[in-house]
N, CA and C atoms as an extended XYZ file, in Angstrom:
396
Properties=species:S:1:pos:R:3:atomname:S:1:resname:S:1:resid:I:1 pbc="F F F"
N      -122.966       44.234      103.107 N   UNK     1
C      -123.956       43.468      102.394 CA  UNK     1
C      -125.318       44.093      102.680 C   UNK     1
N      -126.170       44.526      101.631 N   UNK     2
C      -127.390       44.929      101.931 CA  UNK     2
C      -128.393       43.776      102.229 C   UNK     2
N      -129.752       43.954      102.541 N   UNK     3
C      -130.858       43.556      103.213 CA  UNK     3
C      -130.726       42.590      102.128 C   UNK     3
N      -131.028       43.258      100.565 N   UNK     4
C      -131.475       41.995       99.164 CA  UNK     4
C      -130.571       41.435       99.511 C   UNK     4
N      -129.304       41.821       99.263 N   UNK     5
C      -128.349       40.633       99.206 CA  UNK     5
C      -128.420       39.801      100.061 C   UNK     5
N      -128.297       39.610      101.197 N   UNK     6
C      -128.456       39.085      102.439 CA  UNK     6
C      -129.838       37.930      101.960 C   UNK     6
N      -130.553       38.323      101.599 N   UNK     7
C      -132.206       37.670      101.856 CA  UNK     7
C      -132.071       36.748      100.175 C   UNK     7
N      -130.848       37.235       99.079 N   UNK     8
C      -130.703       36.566       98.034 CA  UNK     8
C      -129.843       34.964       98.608 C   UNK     8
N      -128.329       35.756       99.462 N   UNK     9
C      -127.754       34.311       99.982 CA  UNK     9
C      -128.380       33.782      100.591 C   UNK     9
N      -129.297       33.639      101.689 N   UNK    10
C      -130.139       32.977      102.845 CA  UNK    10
C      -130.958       31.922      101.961 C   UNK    10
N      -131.307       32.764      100.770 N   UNK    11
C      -132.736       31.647       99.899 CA  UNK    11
C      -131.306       30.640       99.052 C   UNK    11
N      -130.352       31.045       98.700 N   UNK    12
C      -129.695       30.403       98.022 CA  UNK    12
C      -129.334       29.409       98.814 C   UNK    12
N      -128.427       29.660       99.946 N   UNK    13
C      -128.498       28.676      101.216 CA  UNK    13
C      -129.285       27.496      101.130 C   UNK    13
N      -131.227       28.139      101.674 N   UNK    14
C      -131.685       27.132      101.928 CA  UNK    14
C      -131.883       26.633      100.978 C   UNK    14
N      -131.787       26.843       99.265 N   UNK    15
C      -132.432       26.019       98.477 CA  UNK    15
C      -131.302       24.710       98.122 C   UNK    15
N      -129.867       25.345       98.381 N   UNK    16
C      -129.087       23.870       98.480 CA  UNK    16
C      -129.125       23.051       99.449 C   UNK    16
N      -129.320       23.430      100.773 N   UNK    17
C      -129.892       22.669      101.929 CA  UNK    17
C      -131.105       21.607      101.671 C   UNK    17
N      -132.136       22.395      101.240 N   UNK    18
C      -133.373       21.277      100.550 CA  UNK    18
C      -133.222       20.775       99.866 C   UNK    18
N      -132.058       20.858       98.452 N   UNK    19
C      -132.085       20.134       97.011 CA  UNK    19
C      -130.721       19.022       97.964 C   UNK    19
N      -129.843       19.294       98.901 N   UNK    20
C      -128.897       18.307       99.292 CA  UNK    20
C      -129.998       17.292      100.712 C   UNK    20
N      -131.085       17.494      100.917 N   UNK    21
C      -132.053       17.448      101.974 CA  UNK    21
C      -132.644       16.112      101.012 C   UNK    21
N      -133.023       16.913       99.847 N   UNK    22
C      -134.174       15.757       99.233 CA  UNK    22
C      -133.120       14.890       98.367 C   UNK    22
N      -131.790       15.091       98.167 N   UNK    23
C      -131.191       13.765       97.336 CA  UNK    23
C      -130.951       13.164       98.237 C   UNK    23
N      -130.687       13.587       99.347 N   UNK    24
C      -130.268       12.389      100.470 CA  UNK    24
C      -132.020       11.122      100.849 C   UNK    24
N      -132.500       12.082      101.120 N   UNK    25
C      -133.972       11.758      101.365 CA  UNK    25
C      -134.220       10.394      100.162 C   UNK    25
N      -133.979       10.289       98.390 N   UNK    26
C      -133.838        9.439       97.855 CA  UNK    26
C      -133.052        8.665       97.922 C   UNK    26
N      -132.312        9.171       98.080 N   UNK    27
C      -130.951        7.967       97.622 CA  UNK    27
C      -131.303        6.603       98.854 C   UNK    27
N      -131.754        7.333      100.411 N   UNK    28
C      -132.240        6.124      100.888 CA  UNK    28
C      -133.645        5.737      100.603 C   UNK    28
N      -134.210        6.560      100.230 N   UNK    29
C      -135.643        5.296       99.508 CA  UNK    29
C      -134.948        4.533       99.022 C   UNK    29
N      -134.259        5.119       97.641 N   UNK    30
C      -134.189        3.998       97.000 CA  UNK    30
C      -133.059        2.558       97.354 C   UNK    30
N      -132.522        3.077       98.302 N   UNK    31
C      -131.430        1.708       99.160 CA  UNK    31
C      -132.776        0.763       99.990 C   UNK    31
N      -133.673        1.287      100.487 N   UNK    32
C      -134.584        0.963      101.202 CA  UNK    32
C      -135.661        0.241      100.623 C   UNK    32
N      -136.009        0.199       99.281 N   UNK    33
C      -136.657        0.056       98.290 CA  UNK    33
C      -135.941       -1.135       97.863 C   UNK    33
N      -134.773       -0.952       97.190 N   UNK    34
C      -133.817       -2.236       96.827 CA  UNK    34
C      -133.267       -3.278       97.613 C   UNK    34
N      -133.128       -2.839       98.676 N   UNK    35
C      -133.681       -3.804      100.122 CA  UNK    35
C      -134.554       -5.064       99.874 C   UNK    35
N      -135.513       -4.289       99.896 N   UNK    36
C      -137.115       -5.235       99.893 CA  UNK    36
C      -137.036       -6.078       98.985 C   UNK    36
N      -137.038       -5.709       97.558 N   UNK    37
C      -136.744       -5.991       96.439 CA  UNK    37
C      -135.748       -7.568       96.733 C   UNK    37
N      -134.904       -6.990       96.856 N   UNK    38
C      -134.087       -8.386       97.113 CA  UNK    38
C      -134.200       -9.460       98.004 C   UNK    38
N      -134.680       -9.262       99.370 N   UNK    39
C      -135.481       -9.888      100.286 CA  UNK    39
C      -136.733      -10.687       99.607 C   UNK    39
N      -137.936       -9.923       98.729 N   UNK    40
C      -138.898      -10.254       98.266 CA  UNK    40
C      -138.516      -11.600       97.368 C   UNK    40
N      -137.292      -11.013       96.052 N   UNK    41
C      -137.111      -11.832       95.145 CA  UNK    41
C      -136.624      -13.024       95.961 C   UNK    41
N      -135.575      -12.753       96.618 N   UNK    42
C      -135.124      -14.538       97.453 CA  UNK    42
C      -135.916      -15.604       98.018 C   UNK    42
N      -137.236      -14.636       98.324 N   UNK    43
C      -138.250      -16.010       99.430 CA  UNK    43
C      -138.980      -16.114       97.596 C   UNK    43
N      -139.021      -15.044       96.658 N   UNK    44
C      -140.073      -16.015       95.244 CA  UNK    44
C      -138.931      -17.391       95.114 C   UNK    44
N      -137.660      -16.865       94.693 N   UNK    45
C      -136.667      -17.859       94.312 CA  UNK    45
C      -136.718      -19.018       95.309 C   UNK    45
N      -136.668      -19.100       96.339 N   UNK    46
C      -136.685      -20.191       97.235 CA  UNK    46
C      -137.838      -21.011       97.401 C   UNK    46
N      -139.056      -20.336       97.114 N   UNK    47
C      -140.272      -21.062       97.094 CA  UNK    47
C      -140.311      -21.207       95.920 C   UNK    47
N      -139.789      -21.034       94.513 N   UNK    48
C      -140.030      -21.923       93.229 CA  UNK    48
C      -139.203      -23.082       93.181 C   UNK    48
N      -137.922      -23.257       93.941 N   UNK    49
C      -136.927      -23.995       94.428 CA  UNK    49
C      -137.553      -25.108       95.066 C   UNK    49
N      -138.249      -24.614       95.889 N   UNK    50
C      -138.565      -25.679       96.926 CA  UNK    50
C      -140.067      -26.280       96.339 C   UNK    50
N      -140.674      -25.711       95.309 N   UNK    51
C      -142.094      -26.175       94.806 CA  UNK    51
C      -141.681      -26.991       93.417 C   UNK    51
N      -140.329      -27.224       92.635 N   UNK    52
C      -140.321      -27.979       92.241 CA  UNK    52
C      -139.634      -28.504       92.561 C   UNK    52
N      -138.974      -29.056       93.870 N   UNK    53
C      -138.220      -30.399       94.931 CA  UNK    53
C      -139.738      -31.406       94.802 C   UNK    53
N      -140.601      -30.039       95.193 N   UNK    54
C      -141.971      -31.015       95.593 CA  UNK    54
C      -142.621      -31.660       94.572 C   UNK    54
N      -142.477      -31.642       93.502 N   UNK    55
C      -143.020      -31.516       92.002 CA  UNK    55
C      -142.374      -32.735       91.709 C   UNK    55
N      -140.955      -32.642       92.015 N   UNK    56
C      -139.948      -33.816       91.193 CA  UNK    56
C      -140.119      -35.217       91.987 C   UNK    56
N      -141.066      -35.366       93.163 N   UNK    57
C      -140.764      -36.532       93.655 CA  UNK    57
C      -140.766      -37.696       93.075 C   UNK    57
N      -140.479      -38.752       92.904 N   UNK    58
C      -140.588      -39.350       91.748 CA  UNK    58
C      -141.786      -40.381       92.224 C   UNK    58
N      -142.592      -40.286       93.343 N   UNK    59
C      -143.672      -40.910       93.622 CA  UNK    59
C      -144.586      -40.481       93.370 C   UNK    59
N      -144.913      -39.516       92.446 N   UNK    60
C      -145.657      -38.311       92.068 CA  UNK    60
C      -145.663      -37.429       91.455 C   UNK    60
N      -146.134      -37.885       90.411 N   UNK    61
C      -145.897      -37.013       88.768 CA  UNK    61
C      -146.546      -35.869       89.151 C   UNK    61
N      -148.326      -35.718       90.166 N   UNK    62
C      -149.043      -35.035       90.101 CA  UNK    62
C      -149.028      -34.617       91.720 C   UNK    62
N      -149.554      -33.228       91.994 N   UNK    63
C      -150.202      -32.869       93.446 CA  UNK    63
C      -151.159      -31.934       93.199 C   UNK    63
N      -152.375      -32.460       94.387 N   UNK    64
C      -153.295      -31.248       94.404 CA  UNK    64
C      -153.324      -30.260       94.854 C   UNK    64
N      -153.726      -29.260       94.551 N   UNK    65
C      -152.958      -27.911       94.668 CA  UNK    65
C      -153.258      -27.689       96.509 C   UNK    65
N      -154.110      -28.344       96.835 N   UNK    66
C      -154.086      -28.330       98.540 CA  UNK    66
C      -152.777      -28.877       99.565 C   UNK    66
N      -152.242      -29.778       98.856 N   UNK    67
C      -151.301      -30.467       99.653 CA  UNK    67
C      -150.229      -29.638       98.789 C   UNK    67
N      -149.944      -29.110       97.909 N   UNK    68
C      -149.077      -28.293       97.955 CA  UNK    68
C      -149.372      -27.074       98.636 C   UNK    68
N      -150.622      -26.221       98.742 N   UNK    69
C      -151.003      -24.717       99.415 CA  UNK    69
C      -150.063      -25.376      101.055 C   UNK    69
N      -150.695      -27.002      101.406 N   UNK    70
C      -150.297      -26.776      102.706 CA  UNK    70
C      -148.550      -27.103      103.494 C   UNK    70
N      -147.771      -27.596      102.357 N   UNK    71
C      -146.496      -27.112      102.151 CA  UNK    71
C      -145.346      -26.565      102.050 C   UNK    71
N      -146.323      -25.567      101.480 N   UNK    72
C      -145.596      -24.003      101.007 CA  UNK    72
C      -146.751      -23.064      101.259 C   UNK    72
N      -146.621      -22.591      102.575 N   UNK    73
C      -147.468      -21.342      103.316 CA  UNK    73
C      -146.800      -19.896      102.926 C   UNK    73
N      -147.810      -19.566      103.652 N   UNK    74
C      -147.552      -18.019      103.717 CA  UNK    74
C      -147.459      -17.382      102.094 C   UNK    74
N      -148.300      -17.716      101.241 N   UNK    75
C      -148.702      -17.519       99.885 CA  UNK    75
C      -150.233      -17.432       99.942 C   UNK    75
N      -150.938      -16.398       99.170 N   UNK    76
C      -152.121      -16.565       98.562 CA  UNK    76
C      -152.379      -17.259       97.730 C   UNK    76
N      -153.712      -17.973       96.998 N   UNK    77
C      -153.786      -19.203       96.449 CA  UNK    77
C      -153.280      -18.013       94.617 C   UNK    77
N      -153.588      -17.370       94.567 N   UNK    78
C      -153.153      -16.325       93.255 CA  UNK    78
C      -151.653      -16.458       92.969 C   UNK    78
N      -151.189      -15.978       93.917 N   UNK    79
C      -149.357      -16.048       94.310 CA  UNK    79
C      -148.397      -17.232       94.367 C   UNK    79
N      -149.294      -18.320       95.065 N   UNK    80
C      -148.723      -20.081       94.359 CA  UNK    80
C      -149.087      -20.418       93.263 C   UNK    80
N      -149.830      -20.390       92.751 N   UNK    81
C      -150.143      -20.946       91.150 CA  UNK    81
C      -149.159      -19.663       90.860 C   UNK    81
N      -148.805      -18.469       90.731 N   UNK    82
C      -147.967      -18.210       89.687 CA  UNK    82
C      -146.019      -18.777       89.843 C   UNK    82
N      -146.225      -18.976       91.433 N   UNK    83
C      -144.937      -19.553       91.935 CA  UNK    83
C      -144.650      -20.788       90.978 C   UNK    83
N      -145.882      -21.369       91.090 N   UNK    84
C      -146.220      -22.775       90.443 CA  UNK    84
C      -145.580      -22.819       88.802 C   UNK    84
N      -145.995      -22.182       88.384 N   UNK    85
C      -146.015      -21.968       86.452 CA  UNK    85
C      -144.425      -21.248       86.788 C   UNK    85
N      -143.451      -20.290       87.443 N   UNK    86
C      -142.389      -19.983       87.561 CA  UNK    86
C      -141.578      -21.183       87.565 C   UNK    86
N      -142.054      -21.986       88.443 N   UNK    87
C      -141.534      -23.242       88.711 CA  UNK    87
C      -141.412      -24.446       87.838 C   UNK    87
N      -142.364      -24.138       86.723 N   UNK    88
C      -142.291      -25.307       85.502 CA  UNK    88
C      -143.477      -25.880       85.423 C   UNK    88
N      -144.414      -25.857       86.648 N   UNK    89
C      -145.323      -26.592       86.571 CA  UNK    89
C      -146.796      -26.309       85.681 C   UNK    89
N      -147.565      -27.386       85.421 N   UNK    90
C      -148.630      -27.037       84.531 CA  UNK    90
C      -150.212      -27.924       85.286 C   UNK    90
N      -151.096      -27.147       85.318 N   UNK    91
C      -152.143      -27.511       85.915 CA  UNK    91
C      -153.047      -28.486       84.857 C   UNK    91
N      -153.512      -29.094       85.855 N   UNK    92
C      -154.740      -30.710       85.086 CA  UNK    92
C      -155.854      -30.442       86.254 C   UNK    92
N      -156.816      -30.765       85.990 N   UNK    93
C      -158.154      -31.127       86.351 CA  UNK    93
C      -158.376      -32.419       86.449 C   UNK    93
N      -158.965      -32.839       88.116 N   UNK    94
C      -159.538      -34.277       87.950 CA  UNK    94
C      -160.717      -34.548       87.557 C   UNK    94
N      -161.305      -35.803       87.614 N   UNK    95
C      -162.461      -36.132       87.265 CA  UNK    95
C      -163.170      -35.310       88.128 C   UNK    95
N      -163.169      -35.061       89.292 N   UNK    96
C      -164.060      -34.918       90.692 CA  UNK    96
C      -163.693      -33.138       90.337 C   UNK    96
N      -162.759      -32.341       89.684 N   UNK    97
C      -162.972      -31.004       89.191 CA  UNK    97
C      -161.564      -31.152       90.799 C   UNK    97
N      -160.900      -31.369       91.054 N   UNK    98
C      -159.697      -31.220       91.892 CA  UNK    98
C      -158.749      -30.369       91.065 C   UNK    98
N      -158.238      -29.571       91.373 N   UNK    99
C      -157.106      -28.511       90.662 CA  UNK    99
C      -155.652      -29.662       90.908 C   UNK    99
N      -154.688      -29.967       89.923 N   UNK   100
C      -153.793      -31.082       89.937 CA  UNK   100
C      -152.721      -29.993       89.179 C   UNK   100
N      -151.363      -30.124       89.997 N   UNK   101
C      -150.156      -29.436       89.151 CA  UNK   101
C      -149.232      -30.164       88.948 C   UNK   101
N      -148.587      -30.239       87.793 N   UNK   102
C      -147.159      -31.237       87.975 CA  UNK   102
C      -146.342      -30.871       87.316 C   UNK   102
N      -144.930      -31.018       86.857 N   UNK   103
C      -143.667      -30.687       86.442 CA  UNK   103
C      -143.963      -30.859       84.971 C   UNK   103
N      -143.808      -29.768       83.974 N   UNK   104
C      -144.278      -29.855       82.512 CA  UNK   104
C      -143.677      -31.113       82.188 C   UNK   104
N      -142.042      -30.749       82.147 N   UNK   105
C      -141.022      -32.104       81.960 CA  UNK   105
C      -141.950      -33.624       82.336 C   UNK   105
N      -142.276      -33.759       83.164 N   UNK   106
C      -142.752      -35.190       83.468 CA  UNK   106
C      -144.179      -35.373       83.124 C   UNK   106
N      -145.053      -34.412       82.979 N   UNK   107
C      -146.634      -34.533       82.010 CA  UNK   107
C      -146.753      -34.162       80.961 C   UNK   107
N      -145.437      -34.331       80.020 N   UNK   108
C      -146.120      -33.858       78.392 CA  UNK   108
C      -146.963      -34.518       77.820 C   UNK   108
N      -147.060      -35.867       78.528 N   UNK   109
C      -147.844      -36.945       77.387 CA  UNK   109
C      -149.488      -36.792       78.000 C   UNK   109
N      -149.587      -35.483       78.926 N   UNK   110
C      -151.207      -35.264       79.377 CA  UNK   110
C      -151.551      -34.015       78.584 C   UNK   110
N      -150.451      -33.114       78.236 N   UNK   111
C      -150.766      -32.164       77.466 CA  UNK   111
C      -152.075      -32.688       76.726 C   UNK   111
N      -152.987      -31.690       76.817 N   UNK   112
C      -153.904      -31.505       75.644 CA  UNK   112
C      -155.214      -32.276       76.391 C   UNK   112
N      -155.166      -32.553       77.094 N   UNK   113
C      -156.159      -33.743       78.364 CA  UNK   113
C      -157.290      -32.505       79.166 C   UNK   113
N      -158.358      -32.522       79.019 N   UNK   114
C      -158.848      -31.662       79.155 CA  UNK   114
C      -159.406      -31.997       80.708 C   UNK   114
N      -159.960      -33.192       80.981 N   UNK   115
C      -159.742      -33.849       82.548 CA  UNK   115
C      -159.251      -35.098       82.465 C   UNK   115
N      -158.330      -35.126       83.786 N   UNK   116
C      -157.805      -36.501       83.801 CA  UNK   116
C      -159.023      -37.245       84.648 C   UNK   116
N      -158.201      -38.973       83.936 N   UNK   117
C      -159.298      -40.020       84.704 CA  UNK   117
C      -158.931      -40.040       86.348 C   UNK   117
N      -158.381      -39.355       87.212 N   UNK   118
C      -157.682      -39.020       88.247 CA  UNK   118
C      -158.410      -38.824       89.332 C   UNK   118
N      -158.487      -39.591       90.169 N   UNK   119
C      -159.271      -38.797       91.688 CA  UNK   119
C      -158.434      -39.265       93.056 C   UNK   119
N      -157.817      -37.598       93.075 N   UNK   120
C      -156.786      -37.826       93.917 CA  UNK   120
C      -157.239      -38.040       95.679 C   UNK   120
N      -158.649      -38.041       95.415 N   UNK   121
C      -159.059      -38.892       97.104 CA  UNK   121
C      -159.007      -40.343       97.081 C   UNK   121
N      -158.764      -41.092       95.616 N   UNK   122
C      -158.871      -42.627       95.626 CA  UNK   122
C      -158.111      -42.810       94.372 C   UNK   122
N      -156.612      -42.386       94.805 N   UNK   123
C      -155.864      -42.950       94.048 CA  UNK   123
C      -155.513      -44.298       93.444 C   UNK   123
N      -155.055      -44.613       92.448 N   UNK   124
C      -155.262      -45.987       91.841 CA  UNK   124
C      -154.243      -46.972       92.573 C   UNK   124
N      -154.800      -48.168       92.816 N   UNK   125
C      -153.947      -49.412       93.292 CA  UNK   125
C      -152.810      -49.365       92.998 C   UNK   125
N      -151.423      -49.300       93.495 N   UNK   126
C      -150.421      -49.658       93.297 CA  UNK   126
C      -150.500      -50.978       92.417 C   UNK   126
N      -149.493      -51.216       91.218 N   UNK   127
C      -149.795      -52.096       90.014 CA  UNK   127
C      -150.861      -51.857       89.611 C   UNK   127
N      -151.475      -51.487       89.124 N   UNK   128
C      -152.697      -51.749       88.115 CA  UNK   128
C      -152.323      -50.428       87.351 C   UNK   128
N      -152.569      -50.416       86.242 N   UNK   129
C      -152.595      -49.824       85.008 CA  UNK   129
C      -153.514      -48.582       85.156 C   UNK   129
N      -152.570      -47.463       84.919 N   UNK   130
C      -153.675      -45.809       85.231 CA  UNK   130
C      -153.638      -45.561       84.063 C   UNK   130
N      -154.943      -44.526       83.192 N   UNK   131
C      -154.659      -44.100       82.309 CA  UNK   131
C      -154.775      -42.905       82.712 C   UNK   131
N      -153.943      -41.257       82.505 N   UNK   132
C      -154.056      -40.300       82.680 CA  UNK   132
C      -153.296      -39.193       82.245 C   UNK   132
């Protein structure tokens, strides 16, 4: 075998070494990648799960988006409101400008309500007639 030849197999060598180097190199990104992915999606799925348990109580058509933030942690306030709307829910405004979310299903008849008569620091008397 001459010198070329020699210095032709060696590059041929290493270039299947690097091209079998770098598919390996992907194939676990991407296991590593799809990992996360699935980890990530299960805690969205479980926290839209668990944000409309909180939604459906039936003592509470409505919550302010604080007593839900303090609930369901470890979310940015950006990242719960979209958990929120994943979840079914649809945002209202109180009188006092309070951010209010509740289960579409159970507030259609506020649809279109631009603020409710609502102030969820002085909620209305048990029996007496709310309009909202």
């Amino acid at each position: 075998m001459t010198s070329a030849e020699a210095a032709i197999t060696a590059a041929v060598i290493a270039g299947i070494v690097s091209l079998i180097t770098a598919l390996l190199t992907a194939l676990l990104t991407l296991r590593s990648a799809e990992h996360r992915l699935r980890a990530e999606f299960k805690l969205q799925f479980a926290a839209e799960r668990v944000v409309h348990e909180l939604l459906s109580d039936t003592r509470w058509s409505l919550r302010s988006f604080e007593v839900i933030r303090r609930h369901i942690g470890g979310f940015d306030d950006q990242d719960l409101r979209q958990i929120l709307v994943r979840a079914g829910a649809i945002r209202f405004e109180s009188r006092l400008g309070t951010e209010l979310w509740g289960l579409l299903s159970r507030n259609r008849h506020r649809l279109g309500v631009v603020q409710l008569d609502i102030d969820p620091e002085n909620p209305p008397v048990p029996g007496t007639v709310h309009q909202g």
